[in-house]
C-alpha positions as CSV (number, residue, x, y, z in Angstrom):
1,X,-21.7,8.4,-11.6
2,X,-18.5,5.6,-10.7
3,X,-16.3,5.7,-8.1
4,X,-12.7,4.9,-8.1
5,X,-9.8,4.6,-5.7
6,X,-6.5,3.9,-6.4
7,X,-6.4,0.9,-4.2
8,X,-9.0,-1.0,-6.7
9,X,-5.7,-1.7,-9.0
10,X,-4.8,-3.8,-6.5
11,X,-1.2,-5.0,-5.1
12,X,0.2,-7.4,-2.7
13,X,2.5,-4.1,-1.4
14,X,-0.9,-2.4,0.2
15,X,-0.5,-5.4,2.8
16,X,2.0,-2.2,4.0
17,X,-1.1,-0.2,4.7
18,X,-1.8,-3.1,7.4
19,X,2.1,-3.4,8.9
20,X,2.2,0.3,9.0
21,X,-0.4,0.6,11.2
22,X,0.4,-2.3,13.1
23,X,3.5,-0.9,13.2
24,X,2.3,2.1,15.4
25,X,0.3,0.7,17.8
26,X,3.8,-0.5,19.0
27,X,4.8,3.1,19.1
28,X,1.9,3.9,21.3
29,X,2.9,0.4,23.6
30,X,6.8,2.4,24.2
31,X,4.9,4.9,26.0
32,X,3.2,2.2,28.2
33,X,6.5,-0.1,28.7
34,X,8.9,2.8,30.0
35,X,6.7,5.5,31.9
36,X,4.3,3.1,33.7
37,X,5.9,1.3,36.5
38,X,4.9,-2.4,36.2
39,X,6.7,-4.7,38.7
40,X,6.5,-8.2,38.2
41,X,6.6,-8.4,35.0
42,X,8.6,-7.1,31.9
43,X,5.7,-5.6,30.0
44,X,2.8,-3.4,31.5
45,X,-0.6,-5.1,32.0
46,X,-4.1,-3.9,32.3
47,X,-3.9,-3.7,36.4
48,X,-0.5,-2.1,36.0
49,X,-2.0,0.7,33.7
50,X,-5.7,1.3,36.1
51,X,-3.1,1.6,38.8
52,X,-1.1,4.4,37.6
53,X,-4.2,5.7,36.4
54,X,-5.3,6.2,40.1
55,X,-2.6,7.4,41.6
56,X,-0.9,9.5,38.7
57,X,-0.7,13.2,38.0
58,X,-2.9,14.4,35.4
59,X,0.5,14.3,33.2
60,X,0.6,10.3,33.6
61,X,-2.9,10.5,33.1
62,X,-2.8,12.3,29.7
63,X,-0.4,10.1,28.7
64,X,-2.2,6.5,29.4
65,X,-5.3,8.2,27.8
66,X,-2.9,9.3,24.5
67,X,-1.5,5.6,24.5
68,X,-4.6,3.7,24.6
69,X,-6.4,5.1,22.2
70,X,-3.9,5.6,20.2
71,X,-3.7,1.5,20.2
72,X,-7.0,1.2,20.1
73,X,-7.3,3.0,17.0
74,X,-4.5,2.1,15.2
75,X,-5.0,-1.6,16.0
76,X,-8.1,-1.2,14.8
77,X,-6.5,-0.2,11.1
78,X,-4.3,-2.7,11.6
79,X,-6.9,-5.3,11.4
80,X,-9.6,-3.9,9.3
81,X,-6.9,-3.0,6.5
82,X,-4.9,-7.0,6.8
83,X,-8.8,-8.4,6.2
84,X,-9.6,-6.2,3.3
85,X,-6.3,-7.2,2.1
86,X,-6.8,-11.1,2.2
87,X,-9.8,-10.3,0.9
88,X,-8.3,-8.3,-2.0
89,X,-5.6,-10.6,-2.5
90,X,-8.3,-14.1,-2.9
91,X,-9.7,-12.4,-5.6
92,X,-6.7,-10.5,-7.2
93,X,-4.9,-14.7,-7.7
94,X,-8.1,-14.9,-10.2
95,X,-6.6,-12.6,-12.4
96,X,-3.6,-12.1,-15.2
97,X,-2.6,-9.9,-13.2
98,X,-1.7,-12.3,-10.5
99,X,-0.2,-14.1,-13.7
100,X,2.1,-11.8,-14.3
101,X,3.5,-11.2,-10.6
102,X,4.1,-14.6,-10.0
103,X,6.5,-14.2,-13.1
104,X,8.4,-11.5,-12.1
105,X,10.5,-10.0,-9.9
106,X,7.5,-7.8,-8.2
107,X,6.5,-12.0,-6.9
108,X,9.0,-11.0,-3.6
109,X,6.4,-8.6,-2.6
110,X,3.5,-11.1,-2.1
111,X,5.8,-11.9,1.3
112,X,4.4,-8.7,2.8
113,X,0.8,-10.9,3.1
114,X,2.7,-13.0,5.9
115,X,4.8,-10.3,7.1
116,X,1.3,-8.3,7.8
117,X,-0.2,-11.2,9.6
118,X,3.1,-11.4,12.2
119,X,2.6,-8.1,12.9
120,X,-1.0,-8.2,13.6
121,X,-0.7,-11.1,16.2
122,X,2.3,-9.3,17.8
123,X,-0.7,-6.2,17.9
124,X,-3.3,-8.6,19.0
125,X,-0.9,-9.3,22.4
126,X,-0.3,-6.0,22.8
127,X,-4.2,-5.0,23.0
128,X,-4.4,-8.2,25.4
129,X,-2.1,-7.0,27.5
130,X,-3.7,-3.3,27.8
131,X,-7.1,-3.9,27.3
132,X,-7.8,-7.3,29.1
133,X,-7.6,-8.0,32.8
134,X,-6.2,-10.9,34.6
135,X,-4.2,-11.7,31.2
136,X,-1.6,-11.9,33.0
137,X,-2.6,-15.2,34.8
138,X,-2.6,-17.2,32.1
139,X,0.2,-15.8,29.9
140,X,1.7,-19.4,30.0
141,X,-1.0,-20.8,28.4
142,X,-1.0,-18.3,25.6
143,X,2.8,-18.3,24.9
144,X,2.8,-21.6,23.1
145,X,-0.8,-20.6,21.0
146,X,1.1,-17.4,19.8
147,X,4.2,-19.6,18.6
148,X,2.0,-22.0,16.6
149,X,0.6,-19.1,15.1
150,X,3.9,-17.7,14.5
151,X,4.8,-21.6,13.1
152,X,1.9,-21.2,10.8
153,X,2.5,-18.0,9.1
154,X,6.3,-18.8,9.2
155,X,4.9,-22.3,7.4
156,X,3.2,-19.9,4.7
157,X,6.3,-17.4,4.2
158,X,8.6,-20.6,4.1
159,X,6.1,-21.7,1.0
160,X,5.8,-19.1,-0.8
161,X,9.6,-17.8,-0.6
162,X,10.2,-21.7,-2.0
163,X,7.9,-21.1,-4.5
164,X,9.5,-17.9,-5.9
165,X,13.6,-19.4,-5.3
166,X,12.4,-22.5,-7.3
167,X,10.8,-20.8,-10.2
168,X,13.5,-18.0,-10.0
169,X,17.0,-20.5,-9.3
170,X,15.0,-23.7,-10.4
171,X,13.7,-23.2,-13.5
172,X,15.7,-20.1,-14.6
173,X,12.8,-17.8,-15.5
174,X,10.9,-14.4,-14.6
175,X,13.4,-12.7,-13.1
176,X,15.3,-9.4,-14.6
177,X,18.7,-8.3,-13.3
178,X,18.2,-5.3,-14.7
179,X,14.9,-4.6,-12.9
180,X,16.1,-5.5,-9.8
181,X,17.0,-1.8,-8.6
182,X,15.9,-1.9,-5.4
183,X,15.5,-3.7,-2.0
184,X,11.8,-5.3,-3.0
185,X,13.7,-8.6,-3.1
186,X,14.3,-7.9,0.9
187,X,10.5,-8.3,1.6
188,X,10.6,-11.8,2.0
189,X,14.1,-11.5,4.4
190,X,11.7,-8.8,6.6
191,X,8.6,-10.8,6.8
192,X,10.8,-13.8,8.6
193,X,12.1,-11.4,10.9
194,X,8.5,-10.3,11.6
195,X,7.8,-14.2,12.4
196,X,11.6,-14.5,14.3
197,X,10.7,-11.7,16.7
198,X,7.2,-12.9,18.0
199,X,9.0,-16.0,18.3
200,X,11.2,-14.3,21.1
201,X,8.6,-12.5,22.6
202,X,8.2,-16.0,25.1
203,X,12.2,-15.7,25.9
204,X,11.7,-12.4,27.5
205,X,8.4,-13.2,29.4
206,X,7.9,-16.7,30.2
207,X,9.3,-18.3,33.5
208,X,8.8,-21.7,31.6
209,X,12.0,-23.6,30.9
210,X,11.1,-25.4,27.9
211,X,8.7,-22.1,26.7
212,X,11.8,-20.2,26.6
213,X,14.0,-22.6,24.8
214,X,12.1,-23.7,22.2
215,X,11.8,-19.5,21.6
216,X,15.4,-18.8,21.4
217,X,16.1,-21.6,19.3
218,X,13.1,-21.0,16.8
219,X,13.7,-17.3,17.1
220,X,17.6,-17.7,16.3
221,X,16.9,-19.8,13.7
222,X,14.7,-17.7,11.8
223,X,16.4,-14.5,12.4
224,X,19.6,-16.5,10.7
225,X,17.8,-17.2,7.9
226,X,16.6,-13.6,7.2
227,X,20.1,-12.1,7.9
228,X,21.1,-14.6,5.2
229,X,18.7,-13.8,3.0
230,X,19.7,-10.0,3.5
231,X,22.7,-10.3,2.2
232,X,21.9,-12.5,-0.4
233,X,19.3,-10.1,-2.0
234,X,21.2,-7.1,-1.4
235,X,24.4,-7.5,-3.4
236,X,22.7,-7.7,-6.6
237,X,20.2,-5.3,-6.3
238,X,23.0,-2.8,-5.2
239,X,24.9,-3.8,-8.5
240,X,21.4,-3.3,-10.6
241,X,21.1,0.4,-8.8
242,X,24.3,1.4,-9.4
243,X,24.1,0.2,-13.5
244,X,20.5,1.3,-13.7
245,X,19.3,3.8,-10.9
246,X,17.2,3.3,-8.4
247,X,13.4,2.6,-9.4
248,X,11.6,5.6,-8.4
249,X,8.3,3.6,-7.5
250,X,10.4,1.2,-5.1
251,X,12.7,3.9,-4.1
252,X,11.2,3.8,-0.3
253,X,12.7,0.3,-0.1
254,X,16.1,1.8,-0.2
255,X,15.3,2.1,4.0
256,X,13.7,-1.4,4.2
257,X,16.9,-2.0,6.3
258,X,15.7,0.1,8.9
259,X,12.5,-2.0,10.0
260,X,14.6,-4.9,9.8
261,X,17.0,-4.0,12.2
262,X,14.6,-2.6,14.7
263,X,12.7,-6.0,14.7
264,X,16.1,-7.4,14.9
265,X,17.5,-5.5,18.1
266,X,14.8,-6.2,19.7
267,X,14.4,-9.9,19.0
268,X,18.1,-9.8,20.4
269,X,17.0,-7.9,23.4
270,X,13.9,-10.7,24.4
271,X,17.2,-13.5,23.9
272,X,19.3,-11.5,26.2
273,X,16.8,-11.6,28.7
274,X,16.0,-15.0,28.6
275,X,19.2,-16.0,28.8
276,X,19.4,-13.4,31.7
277,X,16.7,-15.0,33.5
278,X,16.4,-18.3,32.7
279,X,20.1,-19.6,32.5
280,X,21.8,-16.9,34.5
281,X,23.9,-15.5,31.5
282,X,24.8,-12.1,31.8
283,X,24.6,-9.1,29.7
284,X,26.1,-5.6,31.1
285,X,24.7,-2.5,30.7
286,X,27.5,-1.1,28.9
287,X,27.2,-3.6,26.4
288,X,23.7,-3.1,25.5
289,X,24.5,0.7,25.1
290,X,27.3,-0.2,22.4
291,X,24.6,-2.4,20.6
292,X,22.0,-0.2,20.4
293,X,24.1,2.7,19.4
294,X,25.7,0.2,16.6
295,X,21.9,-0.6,15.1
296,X,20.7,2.9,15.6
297,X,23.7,4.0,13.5
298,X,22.9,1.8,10.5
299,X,19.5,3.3,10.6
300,X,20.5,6.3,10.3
301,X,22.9,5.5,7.4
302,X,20.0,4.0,5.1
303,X,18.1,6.6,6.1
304,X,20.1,9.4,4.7
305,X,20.6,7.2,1.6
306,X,17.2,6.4,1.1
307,X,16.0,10.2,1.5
308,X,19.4,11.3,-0.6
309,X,17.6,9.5,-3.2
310,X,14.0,10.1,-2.6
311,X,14.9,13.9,-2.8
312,X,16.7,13.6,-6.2
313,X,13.7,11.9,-7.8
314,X,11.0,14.2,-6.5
315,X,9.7,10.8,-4.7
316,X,7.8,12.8,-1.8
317,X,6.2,16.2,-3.9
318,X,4.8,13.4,-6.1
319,X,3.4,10.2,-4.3
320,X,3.4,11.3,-1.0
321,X,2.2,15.1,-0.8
322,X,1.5,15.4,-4.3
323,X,-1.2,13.9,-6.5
324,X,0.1,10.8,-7.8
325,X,-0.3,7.4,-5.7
326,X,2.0,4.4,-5.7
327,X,1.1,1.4,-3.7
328,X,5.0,1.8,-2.8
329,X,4.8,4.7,-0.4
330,X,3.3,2.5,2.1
331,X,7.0,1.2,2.2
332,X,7.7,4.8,3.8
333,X,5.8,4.1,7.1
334,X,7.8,1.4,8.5
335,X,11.4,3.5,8.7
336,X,9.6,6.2,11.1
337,X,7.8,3.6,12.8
338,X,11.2,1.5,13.7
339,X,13.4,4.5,13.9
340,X,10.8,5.7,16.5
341,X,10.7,2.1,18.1
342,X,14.0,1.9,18.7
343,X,15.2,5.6,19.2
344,X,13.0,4.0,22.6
345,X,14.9,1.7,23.5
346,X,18.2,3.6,23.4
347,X,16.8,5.7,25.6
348,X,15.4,3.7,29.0
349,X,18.0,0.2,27.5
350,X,21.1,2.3,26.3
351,X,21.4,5.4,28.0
352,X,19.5,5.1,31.1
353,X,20.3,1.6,31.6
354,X,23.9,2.5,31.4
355,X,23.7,5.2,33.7
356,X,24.4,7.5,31.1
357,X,21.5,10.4,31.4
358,X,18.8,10.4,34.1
359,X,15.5,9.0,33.3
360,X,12.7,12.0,32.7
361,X,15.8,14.6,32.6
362,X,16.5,16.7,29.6
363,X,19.1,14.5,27.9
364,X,16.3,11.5,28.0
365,X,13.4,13.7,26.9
366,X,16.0,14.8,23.9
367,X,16.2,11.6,22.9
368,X,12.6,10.5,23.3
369,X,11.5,14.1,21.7
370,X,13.1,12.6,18.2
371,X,11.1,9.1,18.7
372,X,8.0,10.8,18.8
373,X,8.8,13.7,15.9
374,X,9.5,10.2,14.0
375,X,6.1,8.6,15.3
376,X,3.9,11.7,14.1
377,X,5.2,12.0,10.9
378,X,4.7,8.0,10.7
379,X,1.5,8.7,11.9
380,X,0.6,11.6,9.5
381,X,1.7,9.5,6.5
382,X,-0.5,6.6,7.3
383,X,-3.8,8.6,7.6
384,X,-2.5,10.9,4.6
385,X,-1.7,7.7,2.5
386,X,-5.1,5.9,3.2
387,X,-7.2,9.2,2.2
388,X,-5.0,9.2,-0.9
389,X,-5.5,5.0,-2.0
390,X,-9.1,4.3,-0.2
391,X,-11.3,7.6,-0.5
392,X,-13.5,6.9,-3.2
393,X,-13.4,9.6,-5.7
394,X,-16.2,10.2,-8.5
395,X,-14.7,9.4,-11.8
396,X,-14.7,11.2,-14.5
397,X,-17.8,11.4,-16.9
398,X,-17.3,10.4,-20.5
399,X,-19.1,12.7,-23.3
400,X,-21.3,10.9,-25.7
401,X,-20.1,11.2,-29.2
């Protein structure tokens, strides 16, 4: 007898499957970067980690064991899921199918392919820095390889958004306003923040001069460009939802917003520091509080929205607990992952940098309780939504007449 999985119709949008993943082994990093002492350097490293190991409580030791296996497992999703996808993807441009996206609005979601691939180099340094010793010696060396990468897949998104504008604006065809209710067309704008933040990752670790220049400026450049891009694709998709309704199968983009400021904050977090370090300009810790609090509270508008509408359509009882699958859901990984990401960050940048609660007392742990609420159901949903698109299922036998 066949088997089938819902992942054999294939579509650009399970490149999600790979980001989400991806998305948290970063989750697992936070617990790493602010409850392991690792002076320095701003990130923890392999001998930063053994050393806690051997002098920690059995608490700290828990935790360390939690983290890195948690990134070792997730990152090895991560990969596994962004090969089967360019796999997937070579043959799926063979097809009509591939035809008809490239004719269509649905084209903007081919940019998750490069947005995937940012994310898994970002993963790849993160298991470098945990899981290989001495990296830390030659960092330097590795800061400029990471930002051609970064140039190439940025290279790759800059193509193919090209492509779409000039068939789209160009040539005036394939694209429906009226089947533009939603925020798919912000896909592209997310994958070059993706690119802008590993970009930035140099500013806020490299002693190099020139390294940490030529980060904030191609970091600041991309990150313009998707902010642009943002606003650009938003104002008429929020006209099309509000003459149309929202798609139900795209409805999880409604919170799309909420990775993209994550990946945002902190790409403005690396610059701060570079320009802390390198050129001796100042940031207080007041102000960093204010920021944060600002991006955390657009998060938490689109997420309302987003599960407002959700709710109303029956989005959740049907694609994500129910039986019916939607390469789309995939979409609903990222919000938990960045609300969790940066729920972090508030904590140890905003609130304990600014003095506001103690660090380990019950105000941070508050905080930090609702980052990892947000990382388990992210969690959850990933292994939940691979059983439900990958497990091969026996099809159904048809009589003979």
């Amino acid at each position: 007898m066949q088997t089938s999985r819902p992942a054999d119709t294939y579509n650009p949008t399970y490149f999600l499957a790979s980001l989400g993943a991806g998305g948290i082994v970063v989750t697992f990093f936070m617990f790493l970067m602010f409850w392991i002492p690792h002076p320095g350097q701003p990130v923890p490293v392999f001998e930063d980690i053994m050393a806690a190991w051997a002098t920690g409580a059995p608490l700290t030791q828990a935790t360390i064991a939690v983290a890195m296996v948690g990134i070792a497992f997730f990152a090895f999703l991560n990969i596994k899921s962004l090969i089967g996808n360019l796999q997937s993807w070579a043959a799926f441009r063979k097809t009509p199918a591939y035809e008809a996206l490239t004719n269509s609005n649905a084209e903007a979601s081919a940019l998750a392919m490069p947005l995937a691939m940012a994310m898994t180099v970002n993963v790849g340094f993160i298991v470098g820095l945990v899981f290989v010793p001495q990296l830390w010696s030659i960092v330097e060396y590795l800061f400029p390889a990471a930002m051609v990468a970064f140039a190439l897949i940025g290279l790759l998104a800059f193509r193919m958004i090209g492509s779409y504008l000039s068939r789209v604006l160009g040539e005036g065809r394939g694209f429906n306003p009226e089947a533009n209710n939603s925020f798919v067309q912000m896909v592209p704008a997310f994958a070059l923040t993706m690119i802008a933040v590993g970009f930035a990752a140099p500013a806020a670790m490299s002693t190099a001069k020139l390294t940490v220049s030529a980060s904030l400026i191609l970091s600041t450049f991309l990150a313009v460009i998707s902010v642009v891009y943002v606003l650009a694709a938003a104002f008429p998709a929020i006209a099309s939802m509000l003459r149309n309704g929202v798609a139900r199968e795209a409805a999880p983009t409604l919170m799309i917003i909420v990775p993209i400021v994550t990946v945002l904050s902190i790409l403005m977090l690396r610059q701060s520091h570079g320009l802390h370090t390198t050129f001796d300009a100042h940031a207080n810790s007041g102000e960093t509080l204010v920021f944060l609090t600002q991006m955390l509270s657009i998060q938490v508008a689109f997420l309302l929205l987003g599960g407002a509408v959700l709710k109303a359509q029956g989005y959740f009882k049907d694609f994500v607990i129910g039986s019916k699958t939607s390469p789309g859901s995939y979409a609903l990984v990222c919000p938990a992952v960045a609300f969790s990401v940066l729920l972090h960050f508030f904590a140890n940048k905003g609130l304990v940098g600014a003095g506001v609660v103690e660090k380990f007392g019950a105000g941070y742990w508050a905080v930090t309780a609702i980052a990892i609420a947000a990382q388990i159901i992210a969690i959850v949903m990933v292994l939940r939504l691979n059983r439900q698109h990958f497990r091969r299922v026996d099809a159904a036998a048809i009589p003979a007449e």
